[in-house]
C-alpha beads as a LAMMPS data file, in Angstrom:
LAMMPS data file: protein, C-alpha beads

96 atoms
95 bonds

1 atom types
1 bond types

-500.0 500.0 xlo xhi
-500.0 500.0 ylo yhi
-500.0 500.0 zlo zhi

Masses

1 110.0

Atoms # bond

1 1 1 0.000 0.000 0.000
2 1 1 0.871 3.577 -0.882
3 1 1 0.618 6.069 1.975
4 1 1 0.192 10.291 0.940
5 1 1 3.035 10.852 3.026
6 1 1 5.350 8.613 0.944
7 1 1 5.015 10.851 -2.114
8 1 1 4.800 14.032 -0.511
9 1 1 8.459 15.395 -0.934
10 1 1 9.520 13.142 -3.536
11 1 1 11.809 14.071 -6.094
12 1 1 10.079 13.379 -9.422
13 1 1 12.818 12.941 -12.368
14 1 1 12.163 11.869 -15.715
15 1 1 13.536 8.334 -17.208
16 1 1 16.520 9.869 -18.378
17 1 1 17.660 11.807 -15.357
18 1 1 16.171 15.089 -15.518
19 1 1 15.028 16.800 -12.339
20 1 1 11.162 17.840 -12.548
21 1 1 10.967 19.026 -9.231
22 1 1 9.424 17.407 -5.667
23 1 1 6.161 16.276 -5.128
24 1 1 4.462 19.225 -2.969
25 1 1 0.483 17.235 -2.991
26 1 1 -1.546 14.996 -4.801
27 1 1 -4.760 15.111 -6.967
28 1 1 -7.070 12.638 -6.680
29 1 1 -10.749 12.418 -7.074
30 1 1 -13.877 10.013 -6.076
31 1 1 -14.545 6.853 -8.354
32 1 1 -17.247 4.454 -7.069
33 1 1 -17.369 5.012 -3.737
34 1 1 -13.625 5.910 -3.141
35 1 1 -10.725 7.871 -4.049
36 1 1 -8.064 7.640 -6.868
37 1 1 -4.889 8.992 -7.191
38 1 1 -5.474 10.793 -10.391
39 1 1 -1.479 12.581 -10.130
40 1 1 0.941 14.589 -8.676
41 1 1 1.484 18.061 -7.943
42 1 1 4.929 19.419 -8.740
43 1 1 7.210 22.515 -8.726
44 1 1 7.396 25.809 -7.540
45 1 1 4.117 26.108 -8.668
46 1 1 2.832 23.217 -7.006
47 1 1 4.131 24.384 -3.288
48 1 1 2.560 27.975 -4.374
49 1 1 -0.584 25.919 -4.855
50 1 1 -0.302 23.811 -1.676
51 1 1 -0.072 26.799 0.244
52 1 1 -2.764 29.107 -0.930
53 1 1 -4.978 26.393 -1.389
54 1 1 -5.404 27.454 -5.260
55 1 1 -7.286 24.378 -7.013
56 1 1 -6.865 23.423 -10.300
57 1 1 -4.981 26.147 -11.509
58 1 1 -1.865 24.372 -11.566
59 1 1 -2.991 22.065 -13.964
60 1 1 -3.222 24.364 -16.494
61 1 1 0.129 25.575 -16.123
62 1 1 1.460 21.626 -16.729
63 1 1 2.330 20.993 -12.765
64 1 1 0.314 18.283 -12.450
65 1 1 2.313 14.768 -13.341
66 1 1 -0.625 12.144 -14.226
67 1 1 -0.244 8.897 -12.334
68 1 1 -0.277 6.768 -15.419
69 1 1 2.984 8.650 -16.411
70 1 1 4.892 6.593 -13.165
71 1 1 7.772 3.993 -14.192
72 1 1 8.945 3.904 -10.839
73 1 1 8.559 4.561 -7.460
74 1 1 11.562 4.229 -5.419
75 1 1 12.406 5.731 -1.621
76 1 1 12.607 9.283 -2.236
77 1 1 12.105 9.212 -5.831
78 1 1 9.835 8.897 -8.492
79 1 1 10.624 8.398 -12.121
80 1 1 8.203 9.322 -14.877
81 1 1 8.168 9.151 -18.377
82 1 1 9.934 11.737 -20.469
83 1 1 7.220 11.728 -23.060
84 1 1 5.595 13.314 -20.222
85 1 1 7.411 16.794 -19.492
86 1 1 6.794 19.361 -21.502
87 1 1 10.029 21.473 -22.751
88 1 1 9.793 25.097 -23.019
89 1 1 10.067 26.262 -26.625
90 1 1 12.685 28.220 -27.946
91 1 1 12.107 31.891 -28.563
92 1 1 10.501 32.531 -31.741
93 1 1 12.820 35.012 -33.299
94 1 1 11.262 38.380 -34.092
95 1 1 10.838 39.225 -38.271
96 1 1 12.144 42.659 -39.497

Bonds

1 1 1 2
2 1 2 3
3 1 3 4
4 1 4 5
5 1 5 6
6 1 6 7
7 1 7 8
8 1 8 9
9 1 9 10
10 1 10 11
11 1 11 12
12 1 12 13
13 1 13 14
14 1 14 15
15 1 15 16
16 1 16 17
17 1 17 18
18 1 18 19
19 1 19 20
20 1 20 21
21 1 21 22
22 1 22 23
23 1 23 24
24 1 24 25
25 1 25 26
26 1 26 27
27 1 27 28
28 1 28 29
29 1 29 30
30 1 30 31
31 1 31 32
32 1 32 33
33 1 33 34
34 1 34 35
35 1 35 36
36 1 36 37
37 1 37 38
38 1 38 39
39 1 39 40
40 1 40 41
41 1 41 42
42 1 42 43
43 1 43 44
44 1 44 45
45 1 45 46
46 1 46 47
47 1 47 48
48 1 48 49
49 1 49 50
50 1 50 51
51 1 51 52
52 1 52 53
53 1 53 54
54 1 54 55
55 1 55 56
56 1 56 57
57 1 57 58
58 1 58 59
59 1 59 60
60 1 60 61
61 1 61 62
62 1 62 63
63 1 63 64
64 1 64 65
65 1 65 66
66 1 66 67
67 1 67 68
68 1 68 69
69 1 69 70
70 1 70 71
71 1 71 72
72 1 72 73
73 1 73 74
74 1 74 75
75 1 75 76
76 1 76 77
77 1 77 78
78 1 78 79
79 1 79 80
80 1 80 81
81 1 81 82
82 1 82 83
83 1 83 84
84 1 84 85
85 1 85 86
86 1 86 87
87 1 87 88
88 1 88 89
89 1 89 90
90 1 90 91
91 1 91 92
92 1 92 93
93 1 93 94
94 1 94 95
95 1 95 96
């Protein structure tokens, strides 16, 4: 059985090694009669959410790491796929 408190504080890196951040809460939501763990909330933006209670809003801003993205969950660390980080995009350069 997974307990809340052994995610909470995670790091979170993708399959190839790149730090996403730490796991700061969890989303989850009711499905016949009890909860699932729908994903994780991570990043600055995540903690900013966890404190001021904010809602959703993270999700829109990609913070939210589905739980059928997991590969692995090891002691302080979970790995996710990288299909499943989005990179920033490079600057568009500006035309003349």
């Amino acid at each position: 059985m997974i307990r809340a408190s052994d995610l909470i504080g995670c790091v979170v890196e993708t399959e190839s090694g790149e730090r996403v951040g730490r796991v700061h809460d969890l989303r989850a939501s009711v499905v016949g009669g009890g909860w699932q763990l729908d994903g994780l909330l991570v990043g600055r933006y995540g903690m900013f959410a966890r404190m001021t209670g904010s809602g959703p809003d993270p999700m829109v801003r990609g913070n939210v790491i589905p739980w059928e993205s997991i590969t692995a969950l090891e002691e302080g660390l979970i790995r996710i796929r990288d299909s499943s980080v989005r990179l920033p995009r490079a600057p568009t350069p500006a035309r003349p």
